[in-house]
mmCIF file of the N, C-alpha and C atoms, coordinates in Angstrom:
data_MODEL
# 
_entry.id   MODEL 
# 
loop_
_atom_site.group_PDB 
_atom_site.id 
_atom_site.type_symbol 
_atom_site.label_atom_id 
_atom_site.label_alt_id 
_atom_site.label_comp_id 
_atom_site.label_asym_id 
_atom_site.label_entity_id 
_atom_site.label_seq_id 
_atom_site.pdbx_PDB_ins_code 
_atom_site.Cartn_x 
_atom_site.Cartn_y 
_atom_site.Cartn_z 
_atom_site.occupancy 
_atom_site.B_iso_or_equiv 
_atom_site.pdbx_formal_charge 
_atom_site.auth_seq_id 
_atom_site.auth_comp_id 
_atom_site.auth_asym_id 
_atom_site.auth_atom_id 
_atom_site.pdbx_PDB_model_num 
ATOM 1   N N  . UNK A 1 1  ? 18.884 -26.397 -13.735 1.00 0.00 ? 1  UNK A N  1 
ATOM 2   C CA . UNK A 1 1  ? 17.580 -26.187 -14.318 1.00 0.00 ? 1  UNK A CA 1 
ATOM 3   C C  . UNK A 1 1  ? 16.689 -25.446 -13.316 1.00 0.00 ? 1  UNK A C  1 
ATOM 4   N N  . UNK A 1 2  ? 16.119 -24.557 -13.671 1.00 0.00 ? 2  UNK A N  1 
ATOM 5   C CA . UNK A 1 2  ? 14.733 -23.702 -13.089 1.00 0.00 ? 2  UNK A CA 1 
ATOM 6   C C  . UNK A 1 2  ? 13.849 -24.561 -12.489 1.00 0.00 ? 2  UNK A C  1 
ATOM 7   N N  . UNK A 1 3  ? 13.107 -24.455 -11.247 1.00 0.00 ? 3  UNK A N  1 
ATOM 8   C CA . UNK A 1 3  ? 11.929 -25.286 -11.134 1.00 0.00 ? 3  UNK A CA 1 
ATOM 9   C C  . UNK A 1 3  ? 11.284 -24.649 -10.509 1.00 0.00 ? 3  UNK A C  1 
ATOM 10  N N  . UNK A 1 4  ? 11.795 -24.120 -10.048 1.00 0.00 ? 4  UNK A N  1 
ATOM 11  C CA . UNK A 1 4  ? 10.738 -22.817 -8.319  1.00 0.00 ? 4  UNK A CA 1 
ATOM 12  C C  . UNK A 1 4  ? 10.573 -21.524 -9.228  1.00 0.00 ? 4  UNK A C  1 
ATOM 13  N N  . UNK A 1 5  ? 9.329  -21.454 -8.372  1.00 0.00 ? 5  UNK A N  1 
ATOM 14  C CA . UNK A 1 5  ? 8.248  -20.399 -8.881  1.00 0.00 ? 5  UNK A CA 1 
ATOM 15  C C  . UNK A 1 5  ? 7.975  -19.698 -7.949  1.00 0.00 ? 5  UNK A C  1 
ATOM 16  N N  . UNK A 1 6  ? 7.731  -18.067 -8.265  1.00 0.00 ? 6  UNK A N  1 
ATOM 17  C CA . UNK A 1 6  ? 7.618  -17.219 -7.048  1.00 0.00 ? 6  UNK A CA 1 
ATOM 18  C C  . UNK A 1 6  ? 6.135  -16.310 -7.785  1.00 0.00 ? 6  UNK A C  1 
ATOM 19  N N  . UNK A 1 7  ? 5.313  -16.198 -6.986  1.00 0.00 ? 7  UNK A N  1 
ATOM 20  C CA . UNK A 1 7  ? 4.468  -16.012 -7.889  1.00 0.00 ? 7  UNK A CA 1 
ATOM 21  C C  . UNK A 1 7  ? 4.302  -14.040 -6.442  1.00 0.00 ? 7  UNK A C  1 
ATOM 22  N N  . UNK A 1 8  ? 3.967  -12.857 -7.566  1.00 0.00 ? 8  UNK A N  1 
ATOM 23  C CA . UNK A 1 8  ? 4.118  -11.560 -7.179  1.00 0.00 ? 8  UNK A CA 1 
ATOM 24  C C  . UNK A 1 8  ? 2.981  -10.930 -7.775  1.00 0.00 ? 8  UNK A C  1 
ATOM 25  N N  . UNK A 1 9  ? 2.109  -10.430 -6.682  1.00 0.00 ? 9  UNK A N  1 
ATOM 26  C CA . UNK A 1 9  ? 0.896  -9.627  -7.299  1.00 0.00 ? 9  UNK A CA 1 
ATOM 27  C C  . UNK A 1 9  ? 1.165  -8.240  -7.270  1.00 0.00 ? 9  UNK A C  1 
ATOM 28  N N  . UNK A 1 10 ? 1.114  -8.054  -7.954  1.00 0.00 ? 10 UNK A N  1 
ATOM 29  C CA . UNK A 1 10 ? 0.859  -6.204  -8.716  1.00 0.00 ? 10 UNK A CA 1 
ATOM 30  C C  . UNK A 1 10 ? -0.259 -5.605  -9.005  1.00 0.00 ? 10 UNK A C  1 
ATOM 31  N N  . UNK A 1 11 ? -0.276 -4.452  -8.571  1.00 0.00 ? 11 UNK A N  1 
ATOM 32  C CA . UNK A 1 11 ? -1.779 -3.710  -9.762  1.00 0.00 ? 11 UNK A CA 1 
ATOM 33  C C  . UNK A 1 11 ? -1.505 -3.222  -11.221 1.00 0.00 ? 11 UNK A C  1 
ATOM 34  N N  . UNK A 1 12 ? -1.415 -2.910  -12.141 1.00 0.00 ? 12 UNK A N  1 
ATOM 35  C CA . UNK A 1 12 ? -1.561 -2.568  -13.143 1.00 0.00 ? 12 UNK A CA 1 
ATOM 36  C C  . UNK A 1 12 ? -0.265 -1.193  -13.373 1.00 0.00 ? 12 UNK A C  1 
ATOM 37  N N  . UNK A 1 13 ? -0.105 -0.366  -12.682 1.00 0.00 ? 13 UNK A N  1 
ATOM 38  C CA . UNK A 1 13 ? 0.735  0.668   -12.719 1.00 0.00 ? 13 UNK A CA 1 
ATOM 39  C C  . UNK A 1 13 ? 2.153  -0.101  -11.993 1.00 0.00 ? 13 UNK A C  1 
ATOM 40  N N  . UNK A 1 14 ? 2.116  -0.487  -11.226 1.00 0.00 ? 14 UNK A N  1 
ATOM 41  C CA . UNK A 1 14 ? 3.272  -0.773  -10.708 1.00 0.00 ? 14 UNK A CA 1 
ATOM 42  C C  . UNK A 1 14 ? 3.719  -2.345  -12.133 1.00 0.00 ? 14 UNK A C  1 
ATOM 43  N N  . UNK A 1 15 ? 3.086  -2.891  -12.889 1.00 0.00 ? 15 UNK A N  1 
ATOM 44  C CA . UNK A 1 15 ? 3.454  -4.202  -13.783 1.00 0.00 ? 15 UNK A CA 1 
ATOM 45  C C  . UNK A 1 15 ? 3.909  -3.138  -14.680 1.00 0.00 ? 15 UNK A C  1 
ATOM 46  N N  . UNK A 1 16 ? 3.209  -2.224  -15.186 1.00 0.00 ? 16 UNK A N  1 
ATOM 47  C CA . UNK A 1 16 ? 3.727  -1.084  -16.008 1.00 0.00 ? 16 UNK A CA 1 
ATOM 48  C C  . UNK A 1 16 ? 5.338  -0.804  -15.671 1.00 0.00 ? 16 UNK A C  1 
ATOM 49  N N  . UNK A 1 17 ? 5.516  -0.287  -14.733 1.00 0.00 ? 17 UNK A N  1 
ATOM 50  C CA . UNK A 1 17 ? 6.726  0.432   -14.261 1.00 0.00 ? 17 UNK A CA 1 
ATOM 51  C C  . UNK A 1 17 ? 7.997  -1.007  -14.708 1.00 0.00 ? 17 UNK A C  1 
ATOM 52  N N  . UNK A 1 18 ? 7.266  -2.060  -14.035 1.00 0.00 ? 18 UNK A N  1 
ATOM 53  C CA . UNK A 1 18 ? 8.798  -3.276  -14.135 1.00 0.00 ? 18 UNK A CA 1 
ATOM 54  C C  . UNK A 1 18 ? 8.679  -3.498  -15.305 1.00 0.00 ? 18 UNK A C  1 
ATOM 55  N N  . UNK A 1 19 ? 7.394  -3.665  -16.621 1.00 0.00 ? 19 UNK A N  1 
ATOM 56  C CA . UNK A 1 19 ? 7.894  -3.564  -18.159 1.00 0.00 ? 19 UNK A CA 1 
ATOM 57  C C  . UNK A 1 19 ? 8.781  -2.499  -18.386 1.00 0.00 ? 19 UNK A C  1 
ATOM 58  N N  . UNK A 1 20 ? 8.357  -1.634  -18.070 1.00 0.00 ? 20 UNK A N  1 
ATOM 59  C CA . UNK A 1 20 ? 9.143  -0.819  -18.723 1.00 0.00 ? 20 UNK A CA 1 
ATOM 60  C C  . UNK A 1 20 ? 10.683 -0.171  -18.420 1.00 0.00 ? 20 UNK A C  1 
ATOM 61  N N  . UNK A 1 21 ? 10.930 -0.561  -17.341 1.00 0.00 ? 21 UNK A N  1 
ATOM 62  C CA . UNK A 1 21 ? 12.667 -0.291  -16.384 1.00 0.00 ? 21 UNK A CA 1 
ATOM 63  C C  . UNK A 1 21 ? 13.083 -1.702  -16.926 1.00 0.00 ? 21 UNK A C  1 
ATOM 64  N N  . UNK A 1 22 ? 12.836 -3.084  -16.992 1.00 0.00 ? 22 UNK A N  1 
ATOM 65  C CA . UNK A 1 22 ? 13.421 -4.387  -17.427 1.00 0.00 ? 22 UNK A CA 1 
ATOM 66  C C  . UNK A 1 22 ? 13.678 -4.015  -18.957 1.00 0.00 ? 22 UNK A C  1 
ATOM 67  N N  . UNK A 1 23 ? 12.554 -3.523  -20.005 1.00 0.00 ? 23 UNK A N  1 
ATOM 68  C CA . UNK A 1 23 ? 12.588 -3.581  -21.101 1.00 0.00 ? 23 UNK A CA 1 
ATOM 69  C C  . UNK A 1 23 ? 14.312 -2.451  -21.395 1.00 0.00 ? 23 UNK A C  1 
ATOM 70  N N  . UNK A 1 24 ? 14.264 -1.329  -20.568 1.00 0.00 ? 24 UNK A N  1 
ATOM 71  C CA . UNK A 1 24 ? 15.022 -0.293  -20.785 1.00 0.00 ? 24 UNK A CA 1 
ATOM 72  C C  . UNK A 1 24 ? 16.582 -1.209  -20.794 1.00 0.00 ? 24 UNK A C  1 
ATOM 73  N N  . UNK A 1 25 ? 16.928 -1.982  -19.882 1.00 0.00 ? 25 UNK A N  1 
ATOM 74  C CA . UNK A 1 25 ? 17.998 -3.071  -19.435 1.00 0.00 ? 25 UNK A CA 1 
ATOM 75  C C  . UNK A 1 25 ? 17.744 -4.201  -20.865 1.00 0.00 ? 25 UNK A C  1 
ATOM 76  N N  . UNK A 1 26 ? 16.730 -4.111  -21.611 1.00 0.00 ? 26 UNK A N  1 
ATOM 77  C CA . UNK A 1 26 ? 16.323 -5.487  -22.238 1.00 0.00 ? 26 UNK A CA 1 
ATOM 78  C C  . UNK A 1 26 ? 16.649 -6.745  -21.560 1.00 0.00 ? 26 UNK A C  1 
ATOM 79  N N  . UNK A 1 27 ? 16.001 -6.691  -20.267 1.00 0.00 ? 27 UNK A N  1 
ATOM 80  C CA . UNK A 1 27 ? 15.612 -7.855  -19.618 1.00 0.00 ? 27 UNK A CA 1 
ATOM 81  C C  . UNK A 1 27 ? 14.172 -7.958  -19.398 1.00 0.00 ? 27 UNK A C  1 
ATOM 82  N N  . UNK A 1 28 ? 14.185 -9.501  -19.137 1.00 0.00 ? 28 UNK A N  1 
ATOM 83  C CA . UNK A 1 28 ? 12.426 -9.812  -18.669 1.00 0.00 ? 28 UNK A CA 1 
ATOM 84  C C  . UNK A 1 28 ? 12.413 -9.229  -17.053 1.00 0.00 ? 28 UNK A C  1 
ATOM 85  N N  . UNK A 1 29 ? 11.092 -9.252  -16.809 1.00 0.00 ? 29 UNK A N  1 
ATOM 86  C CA . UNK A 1 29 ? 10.669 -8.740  -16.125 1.00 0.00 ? 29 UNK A CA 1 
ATOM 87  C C  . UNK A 1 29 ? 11.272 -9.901  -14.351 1.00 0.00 ? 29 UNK A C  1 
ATOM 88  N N  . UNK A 1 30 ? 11.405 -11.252 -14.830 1.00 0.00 ? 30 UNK A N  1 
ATOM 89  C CA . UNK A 1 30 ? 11.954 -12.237 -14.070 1.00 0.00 ? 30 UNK A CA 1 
ATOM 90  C C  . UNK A 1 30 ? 13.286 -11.787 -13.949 1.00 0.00 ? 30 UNK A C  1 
ATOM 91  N N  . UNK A 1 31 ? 13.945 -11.543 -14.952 1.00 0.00 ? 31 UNK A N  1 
ATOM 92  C CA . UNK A 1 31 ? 15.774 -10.915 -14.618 1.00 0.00 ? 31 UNK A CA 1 
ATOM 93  C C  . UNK A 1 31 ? 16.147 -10.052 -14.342 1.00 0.00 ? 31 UNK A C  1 
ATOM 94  N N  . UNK A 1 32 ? 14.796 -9.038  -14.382 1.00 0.00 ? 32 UNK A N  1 
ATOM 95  C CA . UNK A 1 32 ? 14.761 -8.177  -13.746 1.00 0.00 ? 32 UNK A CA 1 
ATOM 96  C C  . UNK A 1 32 ? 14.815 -7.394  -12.263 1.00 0.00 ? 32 UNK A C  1 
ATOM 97  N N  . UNK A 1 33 ? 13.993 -8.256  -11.854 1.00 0.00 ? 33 UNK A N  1 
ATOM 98  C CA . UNK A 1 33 ? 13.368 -8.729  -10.058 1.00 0.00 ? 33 UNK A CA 1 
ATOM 99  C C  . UNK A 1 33 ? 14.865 -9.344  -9.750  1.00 0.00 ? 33 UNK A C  1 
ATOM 100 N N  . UNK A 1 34 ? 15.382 -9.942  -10.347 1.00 0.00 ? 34 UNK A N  1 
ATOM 101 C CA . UNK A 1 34 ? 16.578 -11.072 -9.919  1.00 0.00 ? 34 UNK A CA 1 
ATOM 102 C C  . UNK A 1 34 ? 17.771 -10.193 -9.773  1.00 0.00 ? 34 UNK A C  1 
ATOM 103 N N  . UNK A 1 35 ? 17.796 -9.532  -10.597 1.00 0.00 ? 35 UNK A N  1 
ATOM 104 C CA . UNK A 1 35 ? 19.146 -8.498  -10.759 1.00 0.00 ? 35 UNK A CA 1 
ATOM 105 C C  . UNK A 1 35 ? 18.859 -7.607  -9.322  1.00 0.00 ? 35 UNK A C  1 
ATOM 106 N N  . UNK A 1 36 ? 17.467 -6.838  -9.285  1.00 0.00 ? 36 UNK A N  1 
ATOM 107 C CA . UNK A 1 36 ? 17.383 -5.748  -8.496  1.00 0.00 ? 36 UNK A CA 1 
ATOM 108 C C  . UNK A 1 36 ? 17.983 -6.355  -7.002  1.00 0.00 ? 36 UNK A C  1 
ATOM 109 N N  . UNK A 1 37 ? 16.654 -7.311  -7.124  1.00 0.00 ? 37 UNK A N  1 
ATOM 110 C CA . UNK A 1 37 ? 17.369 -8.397  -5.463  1.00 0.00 ? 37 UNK A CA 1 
ATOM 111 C C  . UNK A 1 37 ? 18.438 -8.825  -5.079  1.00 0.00 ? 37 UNK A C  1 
ATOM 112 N N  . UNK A 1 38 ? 18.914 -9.738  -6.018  1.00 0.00 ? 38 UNK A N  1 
ATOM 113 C CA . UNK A 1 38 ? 20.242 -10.259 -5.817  1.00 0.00 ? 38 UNK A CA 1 
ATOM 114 C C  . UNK A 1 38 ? 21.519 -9.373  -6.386  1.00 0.00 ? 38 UNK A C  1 
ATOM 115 N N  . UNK A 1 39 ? 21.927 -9.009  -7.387  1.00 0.00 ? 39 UNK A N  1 
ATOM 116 C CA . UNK A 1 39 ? 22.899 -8.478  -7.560  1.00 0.00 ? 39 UNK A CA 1 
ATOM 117 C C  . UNK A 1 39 ? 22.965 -6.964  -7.307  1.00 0.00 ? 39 UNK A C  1 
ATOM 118 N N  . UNK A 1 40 ? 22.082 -6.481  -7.209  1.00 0.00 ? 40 UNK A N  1 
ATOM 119 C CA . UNK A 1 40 ? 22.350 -4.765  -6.988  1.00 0.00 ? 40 UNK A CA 1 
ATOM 120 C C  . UNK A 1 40 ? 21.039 -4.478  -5.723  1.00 0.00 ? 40 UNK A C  1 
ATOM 121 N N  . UNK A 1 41 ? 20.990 -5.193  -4.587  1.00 0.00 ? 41 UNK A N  1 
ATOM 122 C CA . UNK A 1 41 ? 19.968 -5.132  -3.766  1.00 0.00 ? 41 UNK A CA 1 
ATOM 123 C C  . UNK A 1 41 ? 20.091 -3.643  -3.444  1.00 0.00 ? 41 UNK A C  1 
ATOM 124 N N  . UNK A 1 42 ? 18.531 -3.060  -2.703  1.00 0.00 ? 42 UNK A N  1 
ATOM 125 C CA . UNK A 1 42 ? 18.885 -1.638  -2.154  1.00 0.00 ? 42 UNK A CA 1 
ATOM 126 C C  . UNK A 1 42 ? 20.105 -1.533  -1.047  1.00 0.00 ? 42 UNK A C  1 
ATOM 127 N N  . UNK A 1 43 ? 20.384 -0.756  -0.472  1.00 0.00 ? 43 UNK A N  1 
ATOM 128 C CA . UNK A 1 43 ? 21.946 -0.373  0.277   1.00 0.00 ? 43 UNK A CA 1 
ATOM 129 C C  . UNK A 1 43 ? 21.113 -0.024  1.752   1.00 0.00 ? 43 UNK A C  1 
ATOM 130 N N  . UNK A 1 44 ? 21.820 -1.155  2.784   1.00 0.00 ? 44 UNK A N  1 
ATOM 131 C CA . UNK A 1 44 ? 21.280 -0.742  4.107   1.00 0.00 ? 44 UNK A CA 1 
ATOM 132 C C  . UNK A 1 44 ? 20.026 -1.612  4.792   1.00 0.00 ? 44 UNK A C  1 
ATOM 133 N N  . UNK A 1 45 ? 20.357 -1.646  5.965   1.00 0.00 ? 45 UNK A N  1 
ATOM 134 C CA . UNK A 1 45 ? 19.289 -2.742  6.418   1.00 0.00 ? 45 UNK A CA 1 
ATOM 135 C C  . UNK A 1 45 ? 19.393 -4.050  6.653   1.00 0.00 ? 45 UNK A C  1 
ATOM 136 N N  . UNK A 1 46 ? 20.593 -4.363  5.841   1.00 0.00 ? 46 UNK A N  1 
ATOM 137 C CA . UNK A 1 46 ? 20.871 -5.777  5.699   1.00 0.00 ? 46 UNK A CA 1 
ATOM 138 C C  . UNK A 1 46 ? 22.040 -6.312  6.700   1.00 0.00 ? 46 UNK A C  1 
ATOM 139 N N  . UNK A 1 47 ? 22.273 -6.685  7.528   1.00 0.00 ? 47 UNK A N  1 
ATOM 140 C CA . UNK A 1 47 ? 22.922 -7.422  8.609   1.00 0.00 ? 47 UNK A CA 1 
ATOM 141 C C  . UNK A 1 47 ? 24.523 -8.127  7.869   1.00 0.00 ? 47 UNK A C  1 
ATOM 142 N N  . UNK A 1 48 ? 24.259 -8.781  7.073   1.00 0.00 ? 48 UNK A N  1 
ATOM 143 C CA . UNK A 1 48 ? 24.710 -9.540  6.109   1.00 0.00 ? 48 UNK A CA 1 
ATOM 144 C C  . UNK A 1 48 ? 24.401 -10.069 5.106   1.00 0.00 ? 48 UNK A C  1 
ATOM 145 N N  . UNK A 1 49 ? 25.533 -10.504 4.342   1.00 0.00 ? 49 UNK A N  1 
ATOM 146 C CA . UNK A 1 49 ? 25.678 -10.937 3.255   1.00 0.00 ? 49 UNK A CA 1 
ATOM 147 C C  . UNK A 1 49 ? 25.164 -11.796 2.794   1.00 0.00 ? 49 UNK A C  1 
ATOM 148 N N  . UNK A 1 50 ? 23.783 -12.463 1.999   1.00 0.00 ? 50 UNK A N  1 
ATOM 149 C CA . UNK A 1 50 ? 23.684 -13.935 1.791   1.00 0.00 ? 50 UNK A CA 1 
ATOM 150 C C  . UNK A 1 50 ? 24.537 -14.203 0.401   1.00 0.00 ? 50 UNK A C  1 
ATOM 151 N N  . UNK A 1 51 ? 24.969 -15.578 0.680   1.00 0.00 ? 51 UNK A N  1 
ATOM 152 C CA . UNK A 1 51 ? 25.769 -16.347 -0.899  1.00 0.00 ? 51 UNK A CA 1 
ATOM 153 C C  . UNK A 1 51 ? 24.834 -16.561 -1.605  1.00 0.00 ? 51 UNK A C  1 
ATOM 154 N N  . UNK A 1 52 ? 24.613 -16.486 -2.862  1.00 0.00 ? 52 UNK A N  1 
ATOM 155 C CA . UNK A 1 52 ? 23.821 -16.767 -4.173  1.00 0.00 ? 52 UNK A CA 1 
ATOM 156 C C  . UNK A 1 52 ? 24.712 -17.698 -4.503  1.00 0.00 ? 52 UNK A C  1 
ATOM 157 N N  . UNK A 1 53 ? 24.102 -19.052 -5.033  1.00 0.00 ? 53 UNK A N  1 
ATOM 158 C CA . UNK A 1 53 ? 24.267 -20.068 -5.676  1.00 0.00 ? 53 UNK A CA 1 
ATOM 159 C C  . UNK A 1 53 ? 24.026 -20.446 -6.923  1.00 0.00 ? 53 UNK A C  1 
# 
């Protein structure tokens, strides 16, 4: 079950942009953020690997 909350401030153009790239996937804007981060993170920078649970 869900319980944690991540709370992300935006201005108005950038909330625009994640409706509308999530909607394109028909995901929410939450599975959205989740996918970008965790499953397809940007490439580089990263030391290692973390496990998702």
């Amino acid at each position: 079950m869900k319980s944690e909350i991540v709370r992300v401030r935006l201005n108005e153009v950038e909330k625009k942009l994640f409706l509308e790239k999530a909607g394109v996937l028909k995901m929410t804007i939450s599975d959205y953020i989740k996918y970008c981060c965790l499953i397809n993170p940007p490439k580089g920078g990263f030391e290692r690997e973390v496990e998702y649970k």
